[in-house]
ChimeraX commands (.cxc) that place a marker at each C-alpha (Angstrom):
marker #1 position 0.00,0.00,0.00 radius 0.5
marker #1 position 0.90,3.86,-0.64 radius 0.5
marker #1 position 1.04,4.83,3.23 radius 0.5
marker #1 position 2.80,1.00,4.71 radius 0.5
marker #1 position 6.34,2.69,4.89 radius 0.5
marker #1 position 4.90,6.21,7.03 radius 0.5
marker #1 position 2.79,4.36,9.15 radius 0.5
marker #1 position 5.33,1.35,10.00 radius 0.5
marker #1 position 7.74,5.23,10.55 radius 0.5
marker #1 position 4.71,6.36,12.69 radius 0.5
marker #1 position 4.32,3.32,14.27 radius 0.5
marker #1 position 8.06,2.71,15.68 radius 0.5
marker #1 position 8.21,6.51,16.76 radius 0.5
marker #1 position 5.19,6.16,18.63 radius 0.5
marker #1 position 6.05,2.72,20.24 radius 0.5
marker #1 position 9.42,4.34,20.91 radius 0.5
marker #1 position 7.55,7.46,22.98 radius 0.5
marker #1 position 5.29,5.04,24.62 radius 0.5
marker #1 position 8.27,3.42,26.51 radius 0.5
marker #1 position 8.20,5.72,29.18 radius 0.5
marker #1 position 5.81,6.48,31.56 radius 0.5
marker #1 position 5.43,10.29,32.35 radius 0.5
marker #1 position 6.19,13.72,30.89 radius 0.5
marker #1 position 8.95,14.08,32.53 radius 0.5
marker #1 position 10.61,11.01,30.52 radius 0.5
marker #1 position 9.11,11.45,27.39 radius 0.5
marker #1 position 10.53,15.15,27.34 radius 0.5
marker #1 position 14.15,14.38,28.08 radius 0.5
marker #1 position 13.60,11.46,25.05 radius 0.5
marker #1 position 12.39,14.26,22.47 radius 0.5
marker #1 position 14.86,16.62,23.99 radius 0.5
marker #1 position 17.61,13.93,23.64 radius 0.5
marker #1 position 16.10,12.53,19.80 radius 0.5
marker #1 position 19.04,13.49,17.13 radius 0.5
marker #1 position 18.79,13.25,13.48 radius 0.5
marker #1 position 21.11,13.41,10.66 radius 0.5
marker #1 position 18.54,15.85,9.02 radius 0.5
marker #1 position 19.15,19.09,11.44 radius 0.5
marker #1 position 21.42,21.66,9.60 radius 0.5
marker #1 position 22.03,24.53,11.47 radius 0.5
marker #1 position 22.91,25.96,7.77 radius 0.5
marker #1 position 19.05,26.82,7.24 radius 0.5
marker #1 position 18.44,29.04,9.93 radius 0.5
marker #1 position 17.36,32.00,7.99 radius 0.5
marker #1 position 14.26,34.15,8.62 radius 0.5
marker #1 position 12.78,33.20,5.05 radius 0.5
marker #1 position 13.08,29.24,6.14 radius 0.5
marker #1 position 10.92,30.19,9.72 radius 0.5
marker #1 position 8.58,28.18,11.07 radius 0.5
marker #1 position 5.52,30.63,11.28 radius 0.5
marker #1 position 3.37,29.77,14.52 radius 0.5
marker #1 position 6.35,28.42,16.14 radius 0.5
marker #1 position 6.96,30.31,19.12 radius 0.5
marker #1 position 10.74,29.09,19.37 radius 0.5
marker #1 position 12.92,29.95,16.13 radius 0.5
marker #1 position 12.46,26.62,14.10 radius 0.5
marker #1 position 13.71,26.63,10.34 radius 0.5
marker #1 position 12.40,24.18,7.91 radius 0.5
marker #1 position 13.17,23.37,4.20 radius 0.5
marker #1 position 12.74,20.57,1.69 radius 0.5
marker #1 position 15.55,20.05,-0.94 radius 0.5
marker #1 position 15.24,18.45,-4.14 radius 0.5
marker #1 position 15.45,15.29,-3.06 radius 0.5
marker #1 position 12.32,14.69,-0.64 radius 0.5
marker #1 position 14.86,14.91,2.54 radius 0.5
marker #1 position 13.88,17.49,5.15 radius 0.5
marker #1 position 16.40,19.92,6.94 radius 0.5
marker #1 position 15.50,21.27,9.80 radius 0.5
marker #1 position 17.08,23.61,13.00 radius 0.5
marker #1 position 16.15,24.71,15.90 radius 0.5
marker #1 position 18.10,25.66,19.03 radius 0.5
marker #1 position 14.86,25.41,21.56 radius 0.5
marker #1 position 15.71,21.28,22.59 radius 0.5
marker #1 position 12.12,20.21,22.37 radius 0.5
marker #1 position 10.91,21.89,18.81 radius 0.5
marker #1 position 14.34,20.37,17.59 radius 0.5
marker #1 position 13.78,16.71,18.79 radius 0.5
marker #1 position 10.07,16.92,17.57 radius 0.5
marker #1 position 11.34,18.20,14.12 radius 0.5
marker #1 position 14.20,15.66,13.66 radius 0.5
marker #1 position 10.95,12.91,14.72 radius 0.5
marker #1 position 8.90,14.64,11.74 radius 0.5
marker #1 position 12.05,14.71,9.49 radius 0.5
marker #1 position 12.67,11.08,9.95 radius 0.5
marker #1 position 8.93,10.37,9.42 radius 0.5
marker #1 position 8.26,12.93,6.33 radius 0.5
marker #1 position 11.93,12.43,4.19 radius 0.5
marker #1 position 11.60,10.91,1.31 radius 0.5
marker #1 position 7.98,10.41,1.02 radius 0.5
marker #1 position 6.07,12.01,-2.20 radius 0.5
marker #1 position 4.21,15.32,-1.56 radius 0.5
marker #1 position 0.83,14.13,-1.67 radius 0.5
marker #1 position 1.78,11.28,1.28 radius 0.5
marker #1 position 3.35,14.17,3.75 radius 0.5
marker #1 position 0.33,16.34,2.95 radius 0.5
marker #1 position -2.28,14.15,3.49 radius 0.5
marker #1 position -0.17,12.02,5.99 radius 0.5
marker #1 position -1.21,12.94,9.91 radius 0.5
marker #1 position 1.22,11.45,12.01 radius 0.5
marker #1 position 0.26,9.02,14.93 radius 0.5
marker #1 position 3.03,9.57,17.40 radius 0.5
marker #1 position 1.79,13.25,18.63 radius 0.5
marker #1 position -0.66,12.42,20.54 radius 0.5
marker #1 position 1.83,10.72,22.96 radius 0.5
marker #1 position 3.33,13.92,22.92 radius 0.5
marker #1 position 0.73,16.35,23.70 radius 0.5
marker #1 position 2.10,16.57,27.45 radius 0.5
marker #1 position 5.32,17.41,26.66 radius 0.5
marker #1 position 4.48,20.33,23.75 radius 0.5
marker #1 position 1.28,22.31,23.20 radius 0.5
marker #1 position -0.51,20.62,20.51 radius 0.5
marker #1 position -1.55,23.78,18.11 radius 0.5
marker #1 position 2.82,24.19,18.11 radius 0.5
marker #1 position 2.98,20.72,17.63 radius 0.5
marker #1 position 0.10,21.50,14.19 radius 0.5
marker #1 position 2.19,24.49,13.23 radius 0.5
marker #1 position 4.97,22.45,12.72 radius 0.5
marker #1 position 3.38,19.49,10.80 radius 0.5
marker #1 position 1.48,21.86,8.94 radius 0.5
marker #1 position 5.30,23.49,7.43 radius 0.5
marker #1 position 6.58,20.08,6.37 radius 0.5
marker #1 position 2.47,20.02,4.09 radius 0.5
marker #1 position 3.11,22.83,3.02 radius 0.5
marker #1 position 6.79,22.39,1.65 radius 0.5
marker #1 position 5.59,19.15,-0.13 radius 0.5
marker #1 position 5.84,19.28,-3.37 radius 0.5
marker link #1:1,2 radius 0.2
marker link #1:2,3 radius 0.2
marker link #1:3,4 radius 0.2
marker link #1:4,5 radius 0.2
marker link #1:5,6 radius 0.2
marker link #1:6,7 radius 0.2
marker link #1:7,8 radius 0.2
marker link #1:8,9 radius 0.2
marker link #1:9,10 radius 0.2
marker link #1:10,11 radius 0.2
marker link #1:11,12 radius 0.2
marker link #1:12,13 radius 0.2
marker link #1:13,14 radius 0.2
marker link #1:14,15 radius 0.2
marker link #1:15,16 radius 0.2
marker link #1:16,17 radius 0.2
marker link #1:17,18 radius 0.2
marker link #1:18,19 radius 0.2
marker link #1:19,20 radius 0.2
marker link #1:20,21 radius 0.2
marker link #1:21,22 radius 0.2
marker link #1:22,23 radius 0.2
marker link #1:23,24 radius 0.2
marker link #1:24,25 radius 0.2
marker link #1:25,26 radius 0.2
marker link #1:26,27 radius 0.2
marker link #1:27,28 radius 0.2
marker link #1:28,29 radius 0.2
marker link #1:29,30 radius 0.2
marker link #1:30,31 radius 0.2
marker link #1:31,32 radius 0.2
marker link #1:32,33 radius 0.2
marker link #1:33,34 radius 0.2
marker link #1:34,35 radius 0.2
marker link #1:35,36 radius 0.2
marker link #1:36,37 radius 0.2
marker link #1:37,38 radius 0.2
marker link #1:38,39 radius 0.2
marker link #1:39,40 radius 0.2
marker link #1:40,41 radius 0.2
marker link #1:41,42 radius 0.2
marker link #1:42,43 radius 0.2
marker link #1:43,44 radius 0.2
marker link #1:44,45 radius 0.2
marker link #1:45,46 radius 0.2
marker link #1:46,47 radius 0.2
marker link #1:47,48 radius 0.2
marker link #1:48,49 radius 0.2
marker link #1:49,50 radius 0.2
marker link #1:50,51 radius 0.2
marker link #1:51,52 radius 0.2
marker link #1:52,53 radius 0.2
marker link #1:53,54 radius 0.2
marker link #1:54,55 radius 0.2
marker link #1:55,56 radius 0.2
marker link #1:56,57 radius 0.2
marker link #1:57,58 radius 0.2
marker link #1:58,59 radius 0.2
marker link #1:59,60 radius 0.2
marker link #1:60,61 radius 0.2
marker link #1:61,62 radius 0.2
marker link #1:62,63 radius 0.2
marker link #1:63,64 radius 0.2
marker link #1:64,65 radius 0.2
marker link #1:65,66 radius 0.2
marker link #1:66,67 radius 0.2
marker link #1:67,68 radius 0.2
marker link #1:68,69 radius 0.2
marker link #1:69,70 radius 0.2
marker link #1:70,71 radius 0.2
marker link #1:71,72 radius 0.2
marker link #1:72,73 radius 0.2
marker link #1:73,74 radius 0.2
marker link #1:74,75 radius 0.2
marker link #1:75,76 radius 0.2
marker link #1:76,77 radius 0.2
marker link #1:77,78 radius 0.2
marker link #1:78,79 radius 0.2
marker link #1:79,80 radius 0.2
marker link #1:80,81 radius 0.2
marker link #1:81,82 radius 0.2
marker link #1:82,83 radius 0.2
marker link #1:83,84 radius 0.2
marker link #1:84,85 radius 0.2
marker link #1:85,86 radius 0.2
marker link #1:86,87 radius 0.2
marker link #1:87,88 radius 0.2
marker link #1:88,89 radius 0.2
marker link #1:89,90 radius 0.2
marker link #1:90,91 radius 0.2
marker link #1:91,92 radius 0.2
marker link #1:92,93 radius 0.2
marker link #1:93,94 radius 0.2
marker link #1:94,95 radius 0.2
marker link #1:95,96 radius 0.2
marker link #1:96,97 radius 0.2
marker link #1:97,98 radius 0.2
marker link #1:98,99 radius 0.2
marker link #1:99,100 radius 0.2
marker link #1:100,101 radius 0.2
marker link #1:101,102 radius 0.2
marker link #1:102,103 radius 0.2
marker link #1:103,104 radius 0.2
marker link #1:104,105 radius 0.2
marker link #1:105,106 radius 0.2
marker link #1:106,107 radius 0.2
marker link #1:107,108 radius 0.2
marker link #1:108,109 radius 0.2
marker link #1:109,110 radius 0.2
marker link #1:110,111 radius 0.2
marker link #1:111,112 radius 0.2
marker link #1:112,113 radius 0.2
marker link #1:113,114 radius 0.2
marker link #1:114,115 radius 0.2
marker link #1:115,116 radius 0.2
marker link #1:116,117 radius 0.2
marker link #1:117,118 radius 0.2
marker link #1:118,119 radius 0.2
marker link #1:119,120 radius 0.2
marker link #1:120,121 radius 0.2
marker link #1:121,122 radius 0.2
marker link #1:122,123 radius 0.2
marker link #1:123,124 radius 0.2
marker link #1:124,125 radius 0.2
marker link #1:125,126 radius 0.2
view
């Protein structure tokens, strides 16, 4: 099927998150969550993150792979989560793709941020 490889993404993420109990854990996990796909190299007003209260920088190259920076520690792990789950995929799968592995997170960052930030990678899909 078109969506097996996001959702089996989705799905590890998620059971990933779910290992720990509380906010408290699941915060220092995003906070801790690295990624080969943050480039400080983007951080320019014209990449922002609009509705991001923290300076977050976004862009899609080319080649389907998401960069992504941020210095705040939990917009960065949640972005290098989305950048893992969104590179590589064809537009129309990240735009009509809403990811699973959130909600666990919904604690740990307020959930219209967390929207602001899914809704960048839709709209950069091409």
């Amino acid at each position: 099927m078109v969506f097996d490889r996001i959702k089996a993404k989705d799905l590890s993420l998620k059971e990933s998150i779910c290992l720990f109990d509380n906010w408290e854990d699941r915060a220092l996990y995003v906070m801790s969550y690295d990624s080969s796909f943050r480039d400080w190299r983007i951080a320019d007003k014209k990449n922002q993150i609009q509705g991001c209260t923290n300076k977050a920088y976004l862009i899609r190259q080319q080649s389907n792979e998401f960069l992504f920076f941020s210095e705040a520690k939990i917009p960065n792990g949640i972005l290098a989560m989305l950048s893992e789950l969104y590179s590589f995929e064809k537009g129309k799968i990240v735009k009509s793709y809403q990811p699973e592995f959130v909600k666990e997170l919904t604690d740990v960052y307020d959930a219209k941020r967390m929207q602001s930030l899914i809704n960048q990678f839709k709209e950069l899909a091409k």
